[in-house]
C-alpha positions as CSV (number, residue, x, y, z in Angstrom):
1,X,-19.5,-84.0,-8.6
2,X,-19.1,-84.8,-4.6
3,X,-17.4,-87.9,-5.5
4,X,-14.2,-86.2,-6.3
5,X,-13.7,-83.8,-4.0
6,X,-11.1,-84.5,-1.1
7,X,-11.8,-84.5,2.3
8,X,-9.9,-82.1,3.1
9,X,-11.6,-79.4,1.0
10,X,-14.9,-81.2,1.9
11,X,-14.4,-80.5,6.1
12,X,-12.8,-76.1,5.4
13,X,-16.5,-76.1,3.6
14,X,-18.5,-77.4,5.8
15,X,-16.6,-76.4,9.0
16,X,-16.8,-73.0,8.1
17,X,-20.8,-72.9,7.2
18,X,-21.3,-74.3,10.8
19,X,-19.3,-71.1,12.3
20,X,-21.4,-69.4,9.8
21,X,-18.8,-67.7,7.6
22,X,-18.1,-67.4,4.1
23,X,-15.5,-70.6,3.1
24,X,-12.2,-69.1,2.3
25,X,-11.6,-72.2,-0.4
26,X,-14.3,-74.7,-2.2
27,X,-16.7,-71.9,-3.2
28,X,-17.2,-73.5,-6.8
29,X,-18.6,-76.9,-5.3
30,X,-21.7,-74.4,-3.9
31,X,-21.4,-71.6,-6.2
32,X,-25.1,-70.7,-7.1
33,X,-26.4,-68.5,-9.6
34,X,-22.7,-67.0,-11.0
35,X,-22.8,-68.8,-13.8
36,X,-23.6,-65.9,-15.6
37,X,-20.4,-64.7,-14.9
38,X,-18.2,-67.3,-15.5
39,X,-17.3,-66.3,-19.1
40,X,-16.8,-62.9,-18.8
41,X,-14.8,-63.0,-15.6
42,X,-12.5,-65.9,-17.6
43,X,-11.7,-63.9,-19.8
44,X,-10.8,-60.3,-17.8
45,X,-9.0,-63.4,-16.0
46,X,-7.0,-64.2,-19.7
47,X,-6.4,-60.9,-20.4
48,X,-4.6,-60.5,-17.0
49,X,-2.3,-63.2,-18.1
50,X,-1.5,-61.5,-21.2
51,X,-0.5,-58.0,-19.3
52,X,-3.6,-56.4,-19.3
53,X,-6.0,-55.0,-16.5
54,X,-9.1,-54.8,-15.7
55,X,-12.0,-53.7,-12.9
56,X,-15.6,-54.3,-11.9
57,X,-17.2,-52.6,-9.4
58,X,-19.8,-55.7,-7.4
59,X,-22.9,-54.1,-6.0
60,X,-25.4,-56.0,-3.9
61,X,-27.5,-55.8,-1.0
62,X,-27.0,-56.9,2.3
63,X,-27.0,-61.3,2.1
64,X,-26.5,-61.0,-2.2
65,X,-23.2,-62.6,-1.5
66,X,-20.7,-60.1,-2.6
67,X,-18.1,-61.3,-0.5
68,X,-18.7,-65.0,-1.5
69,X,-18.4,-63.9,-5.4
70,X,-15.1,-62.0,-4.5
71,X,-13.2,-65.2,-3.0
72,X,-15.1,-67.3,-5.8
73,X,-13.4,-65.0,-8.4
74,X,-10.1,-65.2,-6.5
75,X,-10.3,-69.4,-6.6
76,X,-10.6,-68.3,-10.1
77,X,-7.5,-66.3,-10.8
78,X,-5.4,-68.6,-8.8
79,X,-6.1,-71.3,-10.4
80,X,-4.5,-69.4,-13.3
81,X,-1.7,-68.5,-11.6
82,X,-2.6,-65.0,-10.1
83,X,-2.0,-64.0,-6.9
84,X,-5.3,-62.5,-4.6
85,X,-5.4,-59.9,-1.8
86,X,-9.1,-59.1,0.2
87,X,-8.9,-55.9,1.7
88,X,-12.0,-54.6,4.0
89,X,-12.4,-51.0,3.5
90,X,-12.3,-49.8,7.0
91,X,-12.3,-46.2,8.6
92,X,-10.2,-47.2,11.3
93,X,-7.8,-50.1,9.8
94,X,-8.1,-49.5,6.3
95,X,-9.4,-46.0,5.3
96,X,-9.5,-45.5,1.5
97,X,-8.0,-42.1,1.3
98,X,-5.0,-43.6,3.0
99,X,-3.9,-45.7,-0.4
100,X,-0.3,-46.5,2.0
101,X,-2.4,-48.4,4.7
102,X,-4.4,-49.7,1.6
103,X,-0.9,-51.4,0.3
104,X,0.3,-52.4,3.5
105,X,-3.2,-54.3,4.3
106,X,-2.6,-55.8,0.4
107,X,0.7,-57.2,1.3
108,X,-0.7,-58.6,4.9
109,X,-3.6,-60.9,3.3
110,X,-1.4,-61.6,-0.2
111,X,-1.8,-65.0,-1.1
112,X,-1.0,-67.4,-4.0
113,X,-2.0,-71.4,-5.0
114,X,0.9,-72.7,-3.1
115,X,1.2,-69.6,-0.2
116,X,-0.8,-68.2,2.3
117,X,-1.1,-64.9,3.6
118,X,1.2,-63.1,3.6
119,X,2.9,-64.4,0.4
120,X,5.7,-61.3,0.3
121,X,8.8,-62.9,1.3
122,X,8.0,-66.1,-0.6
123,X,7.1,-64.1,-3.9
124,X,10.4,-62.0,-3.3
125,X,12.7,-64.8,-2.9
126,X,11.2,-66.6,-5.5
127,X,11.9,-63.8,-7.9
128,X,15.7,-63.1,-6.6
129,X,16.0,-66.7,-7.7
130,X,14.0,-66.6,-11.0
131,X,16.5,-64.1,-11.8
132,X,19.5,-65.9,-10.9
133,X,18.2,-68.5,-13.1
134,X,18.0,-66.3,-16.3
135,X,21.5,-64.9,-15.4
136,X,23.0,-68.6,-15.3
137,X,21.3,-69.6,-18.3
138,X,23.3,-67.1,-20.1
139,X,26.4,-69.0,-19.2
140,X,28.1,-65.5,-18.6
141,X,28.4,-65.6,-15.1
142,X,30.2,-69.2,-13.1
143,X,27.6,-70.5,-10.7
144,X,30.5,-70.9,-8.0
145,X,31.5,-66.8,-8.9
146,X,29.4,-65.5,-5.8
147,X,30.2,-62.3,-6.3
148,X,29.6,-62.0,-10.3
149,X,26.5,-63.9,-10.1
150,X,25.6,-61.2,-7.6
151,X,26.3,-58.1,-9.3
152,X,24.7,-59.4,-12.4
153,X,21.3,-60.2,-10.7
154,X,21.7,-56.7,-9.6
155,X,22.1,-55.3,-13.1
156,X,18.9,-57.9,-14.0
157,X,17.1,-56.4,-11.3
158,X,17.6,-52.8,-12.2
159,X,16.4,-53.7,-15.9
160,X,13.0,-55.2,-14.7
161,X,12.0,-52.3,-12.1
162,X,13.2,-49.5,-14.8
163,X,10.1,-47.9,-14.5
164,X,9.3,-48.2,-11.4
165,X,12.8,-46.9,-10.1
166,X,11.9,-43.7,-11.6
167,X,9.3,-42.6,-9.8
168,X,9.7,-45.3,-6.8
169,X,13.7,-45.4,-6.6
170,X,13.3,-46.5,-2.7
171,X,11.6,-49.6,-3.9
172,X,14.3,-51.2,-5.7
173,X,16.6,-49.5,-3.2
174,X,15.2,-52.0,-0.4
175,X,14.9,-55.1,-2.7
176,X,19.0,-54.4,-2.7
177,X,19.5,-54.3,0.7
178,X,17.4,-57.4,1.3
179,X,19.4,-59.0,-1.2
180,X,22.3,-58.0,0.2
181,X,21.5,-58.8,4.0
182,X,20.2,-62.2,2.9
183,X,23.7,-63.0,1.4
184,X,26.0,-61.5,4.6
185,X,23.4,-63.9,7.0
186,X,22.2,-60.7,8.5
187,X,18.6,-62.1,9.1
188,X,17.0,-58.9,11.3
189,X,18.5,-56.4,8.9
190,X,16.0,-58.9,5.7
191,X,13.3,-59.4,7.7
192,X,13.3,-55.4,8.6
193,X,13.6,-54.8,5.3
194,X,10.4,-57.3,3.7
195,X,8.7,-55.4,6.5
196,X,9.7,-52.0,4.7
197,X,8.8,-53.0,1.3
198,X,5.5,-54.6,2.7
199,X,4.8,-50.7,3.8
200,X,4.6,-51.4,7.2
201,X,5.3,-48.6,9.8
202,X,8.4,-48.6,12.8
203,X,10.9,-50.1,10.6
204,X,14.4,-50.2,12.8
205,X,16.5,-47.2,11.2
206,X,19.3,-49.0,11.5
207,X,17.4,-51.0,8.7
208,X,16.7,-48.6,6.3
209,X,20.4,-46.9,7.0
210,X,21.5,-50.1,5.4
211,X,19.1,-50.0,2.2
212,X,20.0,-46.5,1.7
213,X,15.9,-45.8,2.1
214,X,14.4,-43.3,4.2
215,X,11.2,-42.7,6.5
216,X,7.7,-44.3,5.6
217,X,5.7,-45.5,3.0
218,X,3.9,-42.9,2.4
219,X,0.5,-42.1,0.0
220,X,2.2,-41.3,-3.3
221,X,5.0,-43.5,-3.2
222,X,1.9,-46.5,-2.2
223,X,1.4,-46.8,-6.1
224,X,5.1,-46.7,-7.6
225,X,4.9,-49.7,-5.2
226,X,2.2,-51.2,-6.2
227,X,3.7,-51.3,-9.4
228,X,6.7,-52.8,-8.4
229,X,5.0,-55.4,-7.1
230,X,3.3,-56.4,-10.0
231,X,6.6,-56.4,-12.0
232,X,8.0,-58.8,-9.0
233,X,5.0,-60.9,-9.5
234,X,4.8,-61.2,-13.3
235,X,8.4,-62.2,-13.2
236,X,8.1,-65.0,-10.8
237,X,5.9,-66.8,-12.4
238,X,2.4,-65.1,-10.7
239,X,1.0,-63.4,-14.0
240,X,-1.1,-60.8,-12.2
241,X,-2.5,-59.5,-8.8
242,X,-6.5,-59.4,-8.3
243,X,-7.4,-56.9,-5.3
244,X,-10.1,-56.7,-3.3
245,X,-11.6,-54.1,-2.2
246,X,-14.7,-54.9,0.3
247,X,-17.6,-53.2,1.9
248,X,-16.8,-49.8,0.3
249,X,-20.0,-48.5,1.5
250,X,-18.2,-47.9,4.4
251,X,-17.2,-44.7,2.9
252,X,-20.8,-43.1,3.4
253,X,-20.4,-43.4,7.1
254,X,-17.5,-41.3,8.0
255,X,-16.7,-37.8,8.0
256,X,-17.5,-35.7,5.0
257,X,-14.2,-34.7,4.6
258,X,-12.9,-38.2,4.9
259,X,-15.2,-39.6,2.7
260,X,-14.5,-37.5,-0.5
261,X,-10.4,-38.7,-0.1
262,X,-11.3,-42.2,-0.3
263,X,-13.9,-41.6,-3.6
264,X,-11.1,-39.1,-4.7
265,X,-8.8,-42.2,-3.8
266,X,-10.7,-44.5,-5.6
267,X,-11.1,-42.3,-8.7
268,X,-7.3,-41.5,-9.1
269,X,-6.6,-45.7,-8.9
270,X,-8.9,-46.6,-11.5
271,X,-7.7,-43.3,-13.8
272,X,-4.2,-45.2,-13.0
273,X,-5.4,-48.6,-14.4
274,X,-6.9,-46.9,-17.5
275,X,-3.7,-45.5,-18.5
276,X,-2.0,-48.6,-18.1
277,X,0.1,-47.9,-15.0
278,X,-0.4,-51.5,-13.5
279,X,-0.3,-54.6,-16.0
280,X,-1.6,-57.3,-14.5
281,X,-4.0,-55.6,-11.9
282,X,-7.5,-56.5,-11.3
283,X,-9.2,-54.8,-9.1
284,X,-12.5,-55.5,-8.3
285,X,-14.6,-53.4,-5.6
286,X,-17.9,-54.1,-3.9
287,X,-20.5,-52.1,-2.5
288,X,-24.5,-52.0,-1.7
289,X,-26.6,-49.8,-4.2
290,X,-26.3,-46.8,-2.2
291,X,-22.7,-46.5,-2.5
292,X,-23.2,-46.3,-6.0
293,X,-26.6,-44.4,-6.5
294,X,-26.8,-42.4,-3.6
295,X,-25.3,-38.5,-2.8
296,X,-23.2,-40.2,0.3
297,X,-21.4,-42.2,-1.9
298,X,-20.0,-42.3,-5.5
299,X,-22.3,-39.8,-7.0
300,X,-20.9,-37.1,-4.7
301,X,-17.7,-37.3,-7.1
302,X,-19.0,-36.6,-10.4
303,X,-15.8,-37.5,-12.2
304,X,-16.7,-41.0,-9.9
305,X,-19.9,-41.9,-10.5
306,X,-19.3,-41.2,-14.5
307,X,-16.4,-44.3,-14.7
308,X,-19.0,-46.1,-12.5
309,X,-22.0,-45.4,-14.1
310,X,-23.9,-48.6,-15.5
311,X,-27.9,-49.0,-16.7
312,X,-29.9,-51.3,-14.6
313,X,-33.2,-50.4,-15.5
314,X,-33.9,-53.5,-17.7
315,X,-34.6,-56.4,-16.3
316,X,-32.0,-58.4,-14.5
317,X,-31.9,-61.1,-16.3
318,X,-30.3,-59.5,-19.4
319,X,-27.5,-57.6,-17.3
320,X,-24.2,-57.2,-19.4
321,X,-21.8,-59.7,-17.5
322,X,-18.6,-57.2,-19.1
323,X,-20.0,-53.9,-17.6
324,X,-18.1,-52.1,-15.2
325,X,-20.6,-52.5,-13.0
326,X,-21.9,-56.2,-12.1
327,X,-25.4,-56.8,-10.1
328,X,-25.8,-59.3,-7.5
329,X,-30.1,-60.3,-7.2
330,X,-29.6,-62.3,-4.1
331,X,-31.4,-64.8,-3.0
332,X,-34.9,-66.0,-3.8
333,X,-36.8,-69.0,-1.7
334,X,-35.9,-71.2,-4.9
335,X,-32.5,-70.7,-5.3
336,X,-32.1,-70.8,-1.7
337,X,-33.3,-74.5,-2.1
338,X,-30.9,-75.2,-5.0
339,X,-28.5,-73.9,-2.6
340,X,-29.4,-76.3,0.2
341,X,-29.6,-79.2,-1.9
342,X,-26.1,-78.4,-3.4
343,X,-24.8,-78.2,0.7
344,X,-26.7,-81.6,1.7
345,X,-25.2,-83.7,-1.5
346,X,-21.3,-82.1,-0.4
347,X,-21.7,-83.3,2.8
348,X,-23.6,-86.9,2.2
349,X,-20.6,-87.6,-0.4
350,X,-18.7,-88.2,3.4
351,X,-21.4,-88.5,5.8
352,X,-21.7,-91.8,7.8
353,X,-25.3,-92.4,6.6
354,X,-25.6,-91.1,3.9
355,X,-29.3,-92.9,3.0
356,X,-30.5,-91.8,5.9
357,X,-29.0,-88.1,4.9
358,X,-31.0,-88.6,1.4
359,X,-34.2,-90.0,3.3
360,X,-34.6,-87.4,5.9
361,X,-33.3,-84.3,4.3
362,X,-35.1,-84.9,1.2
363,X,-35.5,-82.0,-1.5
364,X,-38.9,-81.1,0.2
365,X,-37.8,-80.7,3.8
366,X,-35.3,-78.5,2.6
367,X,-37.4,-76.2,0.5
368,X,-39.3,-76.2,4.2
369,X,-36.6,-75.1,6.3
370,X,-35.7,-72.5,3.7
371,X,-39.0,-70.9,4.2
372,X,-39.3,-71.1,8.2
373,X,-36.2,-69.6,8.5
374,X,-36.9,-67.1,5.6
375,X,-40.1,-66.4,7.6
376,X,-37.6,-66.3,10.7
377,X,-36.3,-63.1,9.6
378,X,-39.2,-60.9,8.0
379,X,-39.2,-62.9,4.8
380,X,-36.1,-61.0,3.6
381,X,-34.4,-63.8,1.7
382,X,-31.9,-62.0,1.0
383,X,-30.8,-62.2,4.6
384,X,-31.1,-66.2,5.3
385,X,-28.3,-67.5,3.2
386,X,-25.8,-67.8,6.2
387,X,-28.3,-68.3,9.0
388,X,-29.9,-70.8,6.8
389,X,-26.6,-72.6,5.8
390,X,-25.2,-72.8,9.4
391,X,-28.9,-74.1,10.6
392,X,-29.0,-77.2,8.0
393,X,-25.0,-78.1,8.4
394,X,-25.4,-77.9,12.3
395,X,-28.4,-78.9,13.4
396,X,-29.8,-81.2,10.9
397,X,-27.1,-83.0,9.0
398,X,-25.0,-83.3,11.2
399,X,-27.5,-84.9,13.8
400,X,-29.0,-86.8,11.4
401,X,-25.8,-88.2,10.7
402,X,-24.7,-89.0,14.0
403,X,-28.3,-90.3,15.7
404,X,-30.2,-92.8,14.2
405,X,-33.4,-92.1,15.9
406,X,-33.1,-87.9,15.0
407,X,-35.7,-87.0,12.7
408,X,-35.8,-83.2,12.1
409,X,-39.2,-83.1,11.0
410,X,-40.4,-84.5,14.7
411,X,-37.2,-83.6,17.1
412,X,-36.4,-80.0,15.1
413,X,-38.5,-76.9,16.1
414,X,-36.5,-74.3,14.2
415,X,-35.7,-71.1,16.4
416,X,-34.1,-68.1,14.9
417,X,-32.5,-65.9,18.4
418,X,-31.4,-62.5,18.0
419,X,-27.9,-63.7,19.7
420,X,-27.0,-66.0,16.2
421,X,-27.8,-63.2,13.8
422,X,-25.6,-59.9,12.7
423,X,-26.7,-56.7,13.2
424,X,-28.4,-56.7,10.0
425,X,-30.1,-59.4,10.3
426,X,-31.6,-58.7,13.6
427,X,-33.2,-55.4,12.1
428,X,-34.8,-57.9,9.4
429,X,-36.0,-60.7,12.5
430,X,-38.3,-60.0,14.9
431,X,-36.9,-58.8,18.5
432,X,-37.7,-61.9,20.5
433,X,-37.0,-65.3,19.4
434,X,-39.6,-67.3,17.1
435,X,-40.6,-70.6,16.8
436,X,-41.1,-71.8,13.8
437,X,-42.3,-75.3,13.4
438,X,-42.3,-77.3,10.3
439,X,-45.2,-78.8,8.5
């Protein structure tokens, strides 16, 4: 499998395991564990395609990997065209109740196959010319007719956002007036404009004057442009949007009153998707149990916790992949090996020795680091994924690969310091640094 990857995808992997981070590409060369998922997810995925929607709620504890299944999903749907967005639920920069923050954060991190964040402008010029195309192909209009071609891309326009112009009007209102600027060469007056329909805040007046739109983006209007959004992207060629919506546990932490907008915010999105407001939308959500079970979270919404509610009292291994809900184990010390393995073969396939890779970080030393550094931190495995990752990228292969004489089992000592770890994981590690040698 190594063999084929480049080396380009090769180095964002393992460059981003030695900061210690979750990859923001190549997930599926390491993916361990979701296979259980694969089918399900593939075909929410195809029913996307097809106009549909769809939403699962990811729950997890701390280290499970939630965030690494969300951007594995989201290689997913681009791959089939569909454009992702990873939002952290925030109470400062990204409060749930606040659904126009939620869109404006959405259009910051949009990103397609071909674009990276944020994909707006590209998606919107690439629709203003996939209309022009269709209008052309009608052989009604002269190419060379600047002015027809330009009122009947209008008229196109206001067929495709029909529905959204009637509870949205200001939406198609802007895509107008950035039309418009973009053919009078008035660059501020477009870029103000993307910057409008992108819900962002201070937009020059002057701006808006010239869109005939007013004020803000504002809460309600967030979802009529939401929509439009959707309709933009299915038209360009981008058959659906999947959004993510991360750490929502964040919701049991703030202010009582604050925290039953955002699960009231929530609720009211996912009563929208039901009754088919937004084709193409997947959302996906992910939280730790508590968010889910517990009276701080989704249970203190009844109406909530009821389009939530999933059985996981039978054993994990026969979870329904299709609920709504989708359970994350974690890790256990053998899967953690699987997972070390999988690393040590991605990065031999480039390494300048790789024998010496396959001699001195052989299956067993591996299974060995796993349980020092597992032992590092309390024994919660479920914490050592990322510790242990950035431990066996940095420190062994890659001295291994660079020093002939390095031979982890004799020149490693493995320390875990309370400076390297997260808050969580310093709760689950001991409060002075450990040596841990290996047999």
């Amino acid at each position: 499998m190594t063999a084929a990857v480049s080396a380009a995808r090769r180095r964002e992997v393992l460059d981003a395991l030695r900061r210690g981070t979750v990859p923001q590409q190549g997930l599926d060369l390491f993916a361990v564990g979701l296979d259980r998922f694969t089918n399900a997810l593939d075909d929410d995925i195809a029913s996307i395609t097809r106009g549909g929607s769809a939403f699962h709620a990811v729950r997890g504890e701390y280290g499970s990997g939630k965030t690494f299944f969300a951007r594995w999903l989201a290689e997913r749907a681009k791959r089939a065209g569909l454009a992702t967005a990873e939002i952290q639920v925030s109470e400062t920069e990204t409060p749930l109740h606040r659904l126009e923050t939620v869109y404006r954060r959405l259009t910051e991190r949009l990103t397609t196959a071909t674009h990276q964040p944020s994909a707006l402008r590209p998606i919107i010029d690439a629709w203003f010319y996939t209309l022009e195309e269709e209008v052309l192909d009608t052989e009604t209009v002269d190419e060379d007719d600047e002015t027809a071609l330009a009122a009947a891309v209008n008229t196109l326009m206001e067929q495709r956002l029909a529905g959204v112009a009637r509870t949205t009007p200001a939406f198609a209102a802007a895509l107008r007036g950035y039309r418009k600027a973009q053919r009078e060469g008035d660059a501020a007056t477009a870029e103000a404009l993307i910057a409008w329909l992108g819900g962002q805040p201070s937009v020059a007046a002057s701006a808006r004057r010239a869109a005939g739109v007013r004020g803000e983006l504002d809460h309600f209007a967030a979802l009529g442009f939401l929509q439009g959004l959707l309709t933009v992207l299915r038209d360009c060629g981008h058959p659906g949007l999947l959004l993510v919506l991360d750490e929502t546990e964040t919701l049991q932490r703030v202010r009582s009153d604050v925290r039953e907008k955002g699960l009231n915010a929530l609720r009211q999105l996912l009563d929208e998707i039901d009754s088919g407001r937004f084709p193409g939308l997947f959302l996906l959500i992910t939280g730790t149990p508590a968010f889910y079970d517990g009276q701080q979270g989704a249970q203190r919404l009844p109406p909530l916790a009821q389009r939530l509610a999933t059985d996981f009292t039978t054993d994990a291994r026969f979870d329904n992949p299709r609920a709504v809900q989708l359970r994350l184990t974690g890790f256990d010390l053998e899967r953690l090996g699987e997972l070390g393995r999988t690393v040590r073969d991605l990065y031999a396939g480039a390494a300048r020795a790789p024998e010496r890779i396959a001699a001195r970080v052989d299956d067993g030393f591996i299974a060995e680091l796993a349980a020092a550094v597992t032992g590092g931190l309390g024994g919660q495995v479920g914490v050592a994924p990322r510790v242990f990752l950035r431990k066996l990228v940095q420190d062994v292969l890659d001295r291994v690969d660079e020093f002939a004489e390095f031979d982890p089992r004799v020149h490693y000592p493995v320390t875990v310091s309370a400076s390297e770890l997260t808050e969580a994981e310093r709760n689950a590690a001991s409060a002075e640094d450990i040596d841990l040698d290996l047999p």
